[in-house]
C-alpha positions in Angstrom: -93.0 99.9 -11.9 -92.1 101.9 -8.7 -94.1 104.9 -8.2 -91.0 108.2 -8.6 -91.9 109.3 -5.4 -91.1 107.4 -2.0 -93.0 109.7 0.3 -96.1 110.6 -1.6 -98.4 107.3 -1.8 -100.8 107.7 -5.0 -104.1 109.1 -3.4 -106.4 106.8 -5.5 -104.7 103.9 -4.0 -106.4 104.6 -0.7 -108.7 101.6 0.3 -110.8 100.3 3.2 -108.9 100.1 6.2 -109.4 98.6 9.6 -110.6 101.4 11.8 -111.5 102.5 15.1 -115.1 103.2 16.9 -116.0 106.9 16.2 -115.9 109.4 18.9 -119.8 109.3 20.6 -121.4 112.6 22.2 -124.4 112.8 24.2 -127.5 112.8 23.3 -129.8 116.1 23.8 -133.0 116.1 25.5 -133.6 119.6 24.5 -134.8 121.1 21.1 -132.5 123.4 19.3 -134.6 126.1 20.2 -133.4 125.7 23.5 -130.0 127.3 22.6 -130.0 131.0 23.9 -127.1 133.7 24.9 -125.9 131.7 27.6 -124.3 129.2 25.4 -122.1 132.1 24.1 -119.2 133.6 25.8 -118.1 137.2 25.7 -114.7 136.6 24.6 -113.4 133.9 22.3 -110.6 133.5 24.1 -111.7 131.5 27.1 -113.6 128.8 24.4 -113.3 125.2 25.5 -114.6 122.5 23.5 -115.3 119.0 25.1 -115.1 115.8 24.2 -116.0 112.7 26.0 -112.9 111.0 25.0 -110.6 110.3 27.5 -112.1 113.1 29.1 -110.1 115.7 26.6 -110.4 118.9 26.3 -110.1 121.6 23.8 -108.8 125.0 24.2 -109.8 127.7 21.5 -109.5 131.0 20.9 -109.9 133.6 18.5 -107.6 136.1 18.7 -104.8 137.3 16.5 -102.4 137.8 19.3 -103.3 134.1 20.9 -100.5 132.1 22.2 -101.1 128.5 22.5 -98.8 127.2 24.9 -95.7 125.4 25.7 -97.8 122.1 24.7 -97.9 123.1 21.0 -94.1 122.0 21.2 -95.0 118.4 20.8 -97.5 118.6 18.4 -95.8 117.8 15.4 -95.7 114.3 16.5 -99.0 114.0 17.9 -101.2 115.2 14.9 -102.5 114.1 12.0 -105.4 114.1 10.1 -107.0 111.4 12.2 -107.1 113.5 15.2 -108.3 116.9 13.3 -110.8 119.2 14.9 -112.2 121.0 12.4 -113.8 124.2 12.5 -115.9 125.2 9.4 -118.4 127.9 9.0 -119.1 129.6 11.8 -118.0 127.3 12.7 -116.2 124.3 14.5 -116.5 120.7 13.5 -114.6 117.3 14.5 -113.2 114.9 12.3 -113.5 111.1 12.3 -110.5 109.8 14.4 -110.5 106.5 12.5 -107.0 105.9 11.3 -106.6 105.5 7.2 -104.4 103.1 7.3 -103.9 99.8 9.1 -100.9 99.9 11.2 -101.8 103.4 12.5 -101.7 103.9 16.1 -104.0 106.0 18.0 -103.1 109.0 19.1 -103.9 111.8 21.6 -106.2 114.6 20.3 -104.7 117.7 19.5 -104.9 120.4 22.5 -104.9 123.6 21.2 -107.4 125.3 18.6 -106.5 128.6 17.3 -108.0 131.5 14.9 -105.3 134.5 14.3 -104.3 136.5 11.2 -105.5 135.7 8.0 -102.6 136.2 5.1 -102.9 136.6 1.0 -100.6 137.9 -1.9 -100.8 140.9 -3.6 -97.9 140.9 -5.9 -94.6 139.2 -5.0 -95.5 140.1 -1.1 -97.6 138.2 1.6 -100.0 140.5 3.3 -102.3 140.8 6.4 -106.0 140.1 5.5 -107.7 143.8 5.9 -110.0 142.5 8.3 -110.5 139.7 11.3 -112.0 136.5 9.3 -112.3 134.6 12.7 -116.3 133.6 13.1 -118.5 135.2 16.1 -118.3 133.9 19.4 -119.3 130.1 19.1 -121.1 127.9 21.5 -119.6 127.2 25.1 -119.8 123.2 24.7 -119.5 121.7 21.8 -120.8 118.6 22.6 -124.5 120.2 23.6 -124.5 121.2 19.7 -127.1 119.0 18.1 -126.8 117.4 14.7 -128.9 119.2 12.0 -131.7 117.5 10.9 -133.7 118.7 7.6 -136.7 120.4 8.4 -140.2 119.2 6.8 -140.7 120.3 2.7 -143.4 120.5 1.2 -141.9 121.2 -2.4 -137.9 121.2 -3.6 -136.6 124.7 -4.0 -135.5 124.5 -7.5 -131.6 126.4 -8.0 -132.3 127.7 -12.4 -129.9 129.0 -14.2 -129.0 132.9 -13.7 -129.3 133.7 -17.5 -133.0 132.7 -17.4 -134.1 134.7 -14.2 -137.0 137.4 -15.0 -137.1 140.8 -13.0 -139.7 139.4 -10.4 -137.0 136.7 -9.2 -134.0 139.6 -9.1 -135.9 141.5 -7.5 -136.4 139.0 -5.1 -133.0 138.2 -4.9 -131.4 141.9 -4.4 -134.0 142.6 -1.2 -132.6 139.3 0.2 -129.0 140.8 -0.2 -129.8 143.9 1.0 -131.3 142.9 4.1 -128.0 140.8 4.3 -126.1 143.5 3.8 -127.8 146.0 6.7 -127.1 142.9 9.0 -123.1 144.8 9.0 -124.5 148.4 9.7 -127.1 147.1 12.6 -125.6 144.0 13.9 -122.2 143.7 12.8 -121.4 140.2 14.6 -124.7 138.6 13.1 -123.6 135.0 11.8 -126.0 136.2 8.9 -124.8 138.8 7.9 -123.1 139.4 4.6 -119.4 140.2 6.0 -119.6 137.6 8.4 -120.6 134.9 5.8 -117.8 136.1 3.5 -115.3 135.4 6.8 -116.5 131.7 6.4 -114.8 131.8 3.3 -111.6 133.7 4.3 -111.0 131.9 7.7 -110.6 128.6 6.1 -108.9 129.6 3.0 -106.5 131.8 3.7 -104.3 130.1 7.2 -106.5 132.1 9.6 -107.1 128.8 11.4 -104.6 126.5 13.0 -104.2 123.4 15.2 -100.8 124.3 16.6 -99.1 125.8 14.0 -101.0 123.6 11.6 -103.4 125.6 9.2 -106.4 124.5 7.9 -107.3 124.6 4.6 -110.8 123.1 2.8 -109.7 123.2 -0.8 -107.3 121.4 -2.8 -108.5 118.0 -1.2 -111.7 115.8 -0.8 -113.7 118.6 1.3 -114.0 120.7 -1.5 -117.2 119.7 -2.6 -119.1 118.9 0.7 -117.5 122.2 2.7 -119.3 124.2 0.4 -122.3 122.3 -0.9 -123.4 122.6 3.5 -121.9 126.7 3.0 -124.3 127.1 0.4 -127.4 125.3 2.0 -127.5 127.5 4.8 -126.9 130.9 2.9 -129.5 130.3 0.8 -132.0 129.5 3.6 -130.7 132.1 5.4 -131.7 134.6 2.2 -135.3 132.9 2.0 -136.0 133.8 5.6 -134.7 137.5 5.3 -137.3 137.9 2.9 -140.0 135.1 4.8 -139.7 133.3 1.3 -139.3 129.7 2.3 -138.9 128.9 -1.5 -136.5 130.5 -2.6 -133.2 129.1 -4.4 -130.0 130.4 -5.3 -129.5 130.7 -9.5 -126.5 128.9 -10.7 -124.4 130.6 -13.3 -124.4 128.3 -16.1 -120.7 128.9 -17.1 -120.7 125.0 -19.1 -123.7 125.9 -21.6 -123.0 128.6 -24.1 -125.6 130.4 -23.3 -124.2 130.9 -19.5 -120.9 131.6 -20.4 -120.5 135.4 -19.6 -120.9 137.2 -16.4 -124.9 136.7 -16.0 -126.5 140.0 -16.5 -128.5 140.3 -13.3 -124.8 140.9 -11.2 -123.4 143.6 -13.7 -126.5 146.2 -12.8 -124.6 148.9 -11.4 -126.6 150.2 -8.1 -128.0 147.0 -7.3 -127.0 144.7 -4.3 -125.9 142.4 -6.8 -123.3 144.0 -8.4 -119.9 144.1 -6.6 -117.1 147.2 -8.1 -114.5 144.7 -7.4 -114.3 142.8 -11.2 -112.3 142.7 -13.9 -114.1 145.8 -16.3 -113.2 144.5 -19.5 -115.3 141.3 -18.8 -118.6 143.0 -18.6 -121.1 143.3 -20.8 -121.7 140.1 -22.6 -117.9 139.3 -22.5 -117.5 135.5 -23.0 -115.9 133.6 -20.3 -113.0 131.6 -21.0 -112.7 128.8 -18.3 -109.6 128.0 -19.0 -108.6 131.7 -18.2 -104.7 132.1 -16.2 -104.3 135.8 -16.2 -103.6 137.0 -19.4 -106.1 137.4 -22.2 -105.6 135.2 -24.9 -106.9 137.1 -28.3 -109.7 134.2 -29.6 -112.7 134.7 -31.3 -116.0 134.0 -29.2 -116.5 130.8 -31.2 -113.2 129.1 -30.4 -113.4 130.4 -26.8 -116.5 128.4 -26.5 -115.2 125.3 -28.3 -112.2 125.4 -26.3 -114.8 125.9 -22.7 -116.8 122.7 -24.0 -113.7 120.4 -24.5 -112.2 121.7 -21.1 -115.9 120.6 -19.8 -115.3 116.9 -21.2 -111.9 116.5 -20.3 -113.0 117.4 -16.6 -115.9 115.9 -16.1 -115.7 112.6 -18.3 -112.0 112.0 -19.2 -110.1 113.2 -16.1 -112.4 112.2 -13.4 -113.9 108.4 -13.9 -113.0 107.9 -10.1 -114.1 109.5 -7.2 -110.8 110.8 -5.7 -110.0 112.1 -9.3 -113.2 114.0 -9.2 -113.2 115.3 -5.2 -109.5 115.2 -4.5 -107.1 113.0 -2.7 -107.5 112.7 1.1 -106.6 115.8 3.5 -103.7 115.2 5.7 -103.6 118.4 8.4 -100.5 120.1 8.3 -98.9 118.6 5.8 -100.4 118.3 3.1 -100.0 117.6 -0.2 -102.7 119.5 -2.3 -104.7 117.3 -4.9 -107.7 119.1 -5.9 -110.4 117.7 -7.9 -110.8 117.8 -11.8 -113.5 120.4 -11.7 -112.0 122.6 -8.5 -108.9 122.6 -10.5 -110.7 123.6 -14.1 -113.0 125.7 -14.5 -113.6 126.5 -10.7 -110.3 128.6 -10.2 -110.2 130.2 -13.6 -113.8 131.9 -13.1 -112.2 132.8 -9.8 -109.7 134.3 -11.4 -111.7 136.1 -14.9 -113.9 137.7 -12.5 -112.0 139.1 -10.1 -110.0 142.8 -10.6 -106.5 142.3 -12.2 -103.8 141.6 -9.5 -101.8 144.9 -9.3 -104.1 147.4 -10.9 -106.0 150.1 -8.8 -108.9 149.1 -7.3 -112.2 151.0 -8.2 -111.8 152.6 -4.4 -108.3 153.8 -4.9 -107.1 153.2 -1.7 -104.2 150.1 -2.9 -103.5 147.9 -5.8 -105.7 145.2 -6.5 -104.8 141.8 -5.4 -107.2 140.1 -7.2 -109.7 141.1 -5.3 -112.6 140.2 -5.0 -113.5 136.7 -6.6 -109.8 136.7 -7.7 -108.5 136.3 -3.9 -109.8 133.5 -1.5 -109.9 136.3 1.2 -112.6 138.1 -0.7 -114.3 136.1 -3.2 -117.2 135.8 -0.6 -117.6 139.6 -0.5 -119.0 139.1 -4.6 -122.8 138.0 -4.6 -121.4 135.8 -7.9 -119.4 133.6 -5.9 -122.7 131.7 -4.8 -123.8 131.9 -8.2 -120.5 130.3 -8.9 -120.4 127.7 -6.8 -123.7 126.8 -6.8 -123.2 125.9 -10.9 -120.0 123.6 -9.0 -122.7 122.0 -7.0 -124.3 120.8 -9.9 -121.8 119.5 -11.9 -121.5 116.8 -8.6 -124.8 116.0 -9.3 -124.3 116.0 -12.8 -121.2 113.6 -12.7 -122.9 110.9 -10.9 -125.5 110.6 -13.8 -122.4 109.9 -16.2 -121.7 106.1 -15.1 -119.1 103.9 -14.6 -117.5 104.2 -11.1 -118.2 107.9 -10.6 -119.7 107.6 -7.6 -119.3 109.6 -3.9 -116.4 108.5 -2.1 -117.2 105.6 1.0 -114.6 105.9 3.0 -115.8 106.6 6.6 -113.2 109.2 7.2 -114.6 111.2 4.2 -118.7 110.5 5.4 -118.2 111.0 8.7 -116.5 114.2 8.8 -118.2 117.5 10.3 -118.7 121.0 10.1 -120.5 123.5 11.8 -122.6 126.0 11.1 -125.4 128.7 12.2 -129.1 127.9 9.9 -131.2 130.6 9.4 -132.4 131.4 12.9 -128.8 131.6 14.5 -129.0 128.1 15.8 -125.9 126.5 15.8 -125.4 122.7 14.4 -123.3 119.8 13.6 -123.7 118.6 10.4 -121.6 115.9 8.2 -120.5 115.1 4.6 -122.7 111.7 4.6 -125.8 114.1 5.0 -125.3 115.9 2.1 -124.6 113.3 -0.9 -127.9 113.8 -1.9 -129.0 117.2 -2.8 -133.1 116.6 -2.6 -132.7 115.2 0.3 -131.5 118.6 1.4 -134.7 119.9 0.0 -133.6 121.3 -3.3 -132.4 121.0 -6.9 -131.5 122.3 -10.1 -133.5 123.2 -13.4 -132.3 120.8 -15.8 -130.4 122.6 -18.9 -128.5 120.6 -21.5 -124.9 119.5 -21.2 -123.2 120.3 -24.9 -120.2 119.5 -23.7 -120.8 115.6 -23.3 -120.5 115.9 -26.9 -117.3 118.0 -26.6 -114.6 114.3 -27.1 -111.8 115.3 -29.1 -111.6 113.4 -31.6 -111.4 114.9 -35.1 -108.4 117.4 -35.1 -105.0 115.9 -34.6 -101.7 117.4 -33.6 -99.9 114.8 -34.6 -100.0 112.0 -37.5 -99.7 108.5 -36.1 -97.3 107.9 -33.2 -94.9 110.4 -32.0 -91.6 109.2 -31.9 -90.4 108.7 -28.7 -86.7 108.1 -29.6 -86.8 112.1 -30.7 -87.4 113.0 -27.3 -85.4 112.2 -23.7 -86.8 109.9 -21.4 -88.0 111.1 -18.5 -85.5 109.9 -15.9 -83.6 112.6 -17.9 -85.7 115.7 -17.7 -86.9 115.1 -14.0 -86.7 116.9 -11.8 -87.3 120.1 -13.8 -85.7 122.5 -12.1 -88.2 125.6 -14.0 -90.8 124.8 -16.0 -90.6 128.4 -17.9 -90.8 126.4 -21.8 -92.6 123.2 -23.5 -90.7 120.2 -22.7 -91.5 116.6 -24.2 -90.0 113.9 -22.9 -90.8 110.0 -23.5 -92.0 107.9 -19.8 -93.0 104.5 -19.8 -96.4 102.5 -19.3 -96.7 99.5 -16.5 -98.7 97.9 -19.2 -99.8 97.5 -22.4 -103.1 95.4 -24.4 -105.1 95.7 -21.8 -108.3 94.0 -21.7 -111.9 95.7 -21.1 -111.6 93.9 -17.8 -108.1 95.5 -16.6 -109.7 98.6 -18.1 -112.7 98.7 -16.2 -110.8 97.4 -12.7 -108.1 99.8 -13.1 -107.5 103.5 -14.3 -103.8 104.4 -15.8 -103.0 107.2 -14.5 -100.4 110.2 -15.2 -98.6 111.6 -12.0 -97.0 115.3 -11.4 -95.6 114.5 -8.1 -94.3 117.3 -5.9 -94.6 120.2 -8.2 -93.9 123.4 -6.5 -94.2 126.8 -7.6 -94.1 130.4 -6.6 -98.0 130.5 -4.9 -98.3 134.6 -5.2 -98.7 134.1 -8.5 -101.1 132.7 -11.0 -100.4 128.9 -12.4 -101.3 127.1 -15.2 -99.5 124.5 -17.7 -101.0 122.0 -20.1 -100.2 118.4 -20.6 -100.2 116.6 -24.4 -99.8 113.2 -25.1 -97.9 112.0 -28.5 -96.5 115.6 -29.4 -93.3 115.7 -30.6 -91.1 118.4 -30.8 -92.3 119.2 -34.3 -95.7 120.0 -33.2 -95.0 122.2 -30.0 -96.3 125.1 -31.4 -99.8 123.2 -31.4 -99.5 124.2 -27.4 -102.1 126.9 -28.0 -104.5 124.6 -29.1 -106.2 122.6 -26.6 -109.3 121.1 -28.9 -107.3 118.6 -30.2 -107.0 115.0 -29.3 -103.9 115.2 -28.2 -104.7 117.4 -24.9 -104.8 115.9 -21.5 -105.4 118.2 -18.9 -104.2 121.5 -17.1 -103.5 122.5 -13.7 -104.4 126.2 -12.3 -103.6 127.8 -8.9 -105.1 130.5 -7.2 -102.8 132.3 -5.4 -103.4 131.1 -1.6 -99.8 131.6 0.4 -99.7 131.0 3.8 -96.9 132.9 6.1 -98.0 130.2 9.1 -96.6 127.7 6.5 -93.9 128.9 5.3 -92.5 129.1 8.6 -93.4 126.0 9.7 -91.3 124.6 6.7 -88.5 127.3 7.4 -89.5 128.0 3.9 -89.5 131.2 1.9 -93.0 132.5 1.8 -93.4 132.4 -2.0 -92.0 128.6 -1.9 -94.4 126.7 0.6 -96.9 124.7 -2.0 -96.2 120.9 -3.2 -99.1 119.3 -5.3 -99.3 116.7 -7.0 -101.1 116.9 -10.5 -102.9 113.7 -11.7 -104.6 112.9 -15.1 -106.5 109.6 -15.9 -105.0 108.9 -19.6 -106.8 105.5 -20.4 -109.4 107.4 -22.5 -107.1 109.4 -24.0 -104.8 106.3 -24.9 -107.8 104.8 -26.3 -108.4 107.6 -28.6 -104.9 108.4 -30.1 -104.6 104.6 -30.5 -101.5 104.0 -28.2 -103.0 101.1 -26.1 -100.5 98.9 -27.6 -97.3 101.2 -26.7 -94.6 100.4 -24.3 -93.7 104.3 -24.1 -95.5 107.4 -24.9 -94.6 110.8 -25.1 -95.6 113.8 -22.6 -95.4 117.3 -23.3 -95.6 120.4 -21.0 -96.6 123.8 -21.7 -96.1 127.0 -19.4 -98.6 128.9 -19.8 -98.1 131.1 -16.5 -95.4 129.5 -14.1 -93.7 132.3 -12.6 -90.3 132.1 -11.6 -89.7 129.0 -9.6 -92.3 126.2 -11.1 -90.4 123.2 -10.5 -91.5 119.7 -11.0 -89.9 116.4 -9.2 -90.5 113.6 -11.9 -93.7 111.9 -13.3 -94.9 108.2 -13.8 -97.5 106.2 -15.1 -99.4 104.3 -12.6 -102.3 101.6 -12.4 -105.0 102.8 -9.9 -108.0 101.3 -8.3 -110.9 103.4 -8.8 
């Protein structure tokens, strides 16, 4: 069965490939203590990188007004993701410049490195980012930056869940934010302080980086994970040294556990350095979080809200994601890339994003404009909230977590994924090098979580039942007759055919089927989700609102993320510039409704919030490697 789409090869379908010697850097005599003022510069601007190969080059700046030359006119041919130099954190990194696949040529590094405007959405508009999100001035040469090595431990720092904390540990944790926090009063261009870690966030989230006029963009693909497992390493060492407490860990907020799922109580103090104006009010208080949240509320009673957060729980972290790409995200291709985020980025990351932040076009608690989702509901701001590394550090854990579950959910070995690097500033303002092979292993980094039970492994689907035996397909058209849906603004069913059927343990266990939205574009100011069913007929649409039943798949989210640089680029409206494609591993879920043996099954799609423009190209049914 040809895959639908001729230009979009099925991420999970990336293997080994023949590939070339890794860039080498010299080695450093001196000890990173060594590093003082003069390997800063005064102005941004005149930043050059080096490389030792070929004897290239990099110019960087950043400045929102920088022009990078007449060379950036060939650099649509001369880039792509195998010749990235990526900045992250404070922050410059450089990728592998292995090629992924094996009649790649090599090509010439790209020349020119830029940091400018930052954009967001705030209703149906693209805005300016309020403030500069471009890091402080960064070292001189990048090769004199030495690879991080983990200091000496004597004991784990052990990351506990938020609900448990007692009043000696929060109190603990506001000084550390405080001091922070007076970082931006006395030394406003401290890599530690609060604002400037919150820019690590906004620079490579919302286009404020390019490589020509190529932004860069850390989610929706495999860096994900490791981008902000290394952010939150160093922010949380750089809060144990504020307050000389070598010991101390971030709390994770425990959002899969009912006891964790509302806004932990220790960040909705008013007056403390925890608590951030910037949230949605009615989701104080003891509210239950529903991680599966789009935007609108959704009148269910705590109970089901729960039920429904533990079978989003399974379906993400058992069903959807028994390979690694399913679970991190397909490959990142610079400048043109086609977003394919992770089961657990996609749900629940986004939708706590999105519950916690202010409601997009309200007032904000300041008066001073409408909300824009501010703050964890916006890229540009979610660092700004002291929850967001609450947040993510529960997303940490659930990478942990999945590699305990078995099968082939293991951390990706490709050497274009290991081998890529950050940078970033540790705790005494010493910059490093680090890479995504050095962080696979989370006590290796020196610390760990409290174990707390996981309900929701016991969260399968499997009693309630849309549908009575096999939906008939014939009821419904096939899908070379819906696709490509021009709006996805109602529930559609539609009938799309397997490559195989009867298979065997052993074609089970060597191959995932998988589900594929290919080149799904929508309007990206706006809030996304829509659900996917197997074997509902038309009959049983109105079960759409039900999503602990057998018969549900998956979801996709969005966060709103437009980028003007990429709109243009595209000579694209702004509100148009995002293709993704959605993927769903269904050989679980065929197992469970009993389909195995079909040569057809039926699909259905419900809007929950598409905007205006959701469009979909077509869909298939594929056989993956793991």
């Amino acid at each position: 069965m040809k895959p639908c789409r001729a230009n979009a090869p099925h991420p999970s379908k990336m293997g080994s490939t023949n590939t070339l010697p890794l860039p080498t850097y010299k080695s450093l005599s001196s000890s990173s203590s060594s590093f003082t003022n003069s390997y800063f510069i005064a102005k941004p601007s005149q930043l050059f990188l080096q490389r030792r190969r070929r004897c290239q080059s990099f110019k960087v700046s950043c400045n929102s007004n920088n022009s990078t030359g007449d060379h950036d006119k060939n650099l649509e041919a001369n880039l792509d993701r195998r010749n990235l130099l990526l900045g992250l954190g404070g922050l410059y990194g450089v990728a592998n410049l292995a090629p992924l696949a094996a009649s790649a040529t090599p090509i010439r590094a790209p020349d020119g490195y830029t940091c400018g405007t930052a954009t967001t959405t705030c209703g149906d508009k693209s805005v300016i980012v309020p403030d500069n999100c471009c890091p402080p001035p960064i070292p001189l040469n990048y090769e004199a930056i030495p690879y991080y090595k983990f200091p000496t431990m004597t004991k784990l720092r052990i990351r506990s869940p938020a609900q448990n904390a007692d009043e000696e540990y929060i109190d603990k944790y506001n000084k550390a934010i405080s001091k922070m926090k007076e970082l931006d009063k006395t030394e406003p261009f401290n890599p530690l302080g609060f604002k400037q870690q919150a820019h690590i966030h906004c620079a490579y989230c919302n286009g404020a980086y390019k490589i020509g006029d190529k932004v860069l963009q850390v989610h929706n693909s495999w860096l994900f994970f490791p981008f902000h497992r290394w952010y939150l390493y160093f922010y949380e060492r750089i809060l144990g040294t504020l307050i000389d407490d070598p010991t101390f860990a971030l709390p994770y907020w425990n959002w899969d556990h009912p006891k964790g799922m509302r806004l932990p109580p220790m960040f909705d103090r008013e007056g403390s350095s925890l608590f951030d104006e910037n949230r949605n009010q009615s989701h104080r208080n003891g509210t239950i979080i529903d991680l599966g949240y789009f935007g609108d509320e959704v009148q269910k009673k705590e109970l089901q809200i729960m039920t429904n957060n533990l079978t989003l729980m399974y379906r993400q972290m058992v069903t959807n994601a028994p390979c690694p790409l399913l679970f991190f995200g397909s490959p990142y291709t610079l400048g043109n890339n086609i977003e394919t985020p992770g089961t657990i980025e996609n749900i629940p990351h986004i939708p706590v994003h999105i519950w916690t932040g202010t409601v997009a076009g309200t007032p904000l608690p300041n008066g001073n404009k409408p909300s824009c989702g501010e703050d964890m509901g916006n890229f540009y701001s979610a660092g700004l909230d002291p929850v967001f590394y609450c947040h993510h550090a529960n997303v940490d854990r659930m990478w942990n977590i999945w590699k305990t579950i078995g099968g082939k959910r293991k951390d990706i070995t490709h050497p274009d994924w290991r081998n890529w690097e950050f940078f970033f500033y540790d705790e005494n303002k010493n910059p490093y090098r680090v890479k995504i092979q050095d962080c696979l292993d989370s006590k290796k980094m020196g610390y760990d979580y409290a174990e707390m039970s996981t309900p929701w492994r016991d969260f399968k689907p499997q009693l309630k039942r849309a549908t009575t035996g096999k939906a008939n397909t014939s009821s419904v058209p096939n899908s070379s007759e819906v696709f490509p849906i021009a709006k996805l603004d109602k529930p559609i069913s539609f009938s799309i055919t397997r490559p195989a059927t009867a298979r065997t343990q052993d074609d089970k266990n060597e191959k995932e089927e998988m589900l594929t939205f290919n080149n799904i574009k929508y309007d990206n100011t706006k809030y996304i989700r829509f659900d996917v069913y197997l074997n509902m007929d038309k009959h049983n649409v109105m079960n759409c609102n039900n999503i602990n039943v057998i018969e549900f798949a998956g979801s996709y989210t969005s966060l709103p993320h437009v980028h003007l640089h990429k709109a243009a680029a595209r000579d694209e409206p702004a509100h148009q510039n995002t293709s993704v494609n959605f993927q769903l591993a269904i050989t679980e879920l065929l197992e469970d409704i009993g389909l195995e043996n079909e040569e057809s099954i039926t699909v259905t799609l419900c809007p929950k919030k598409c905007g205006e423009i959701t469009s979909i190209a077509c869909a298939d049914i594929q056989l993956a490697d793991c």
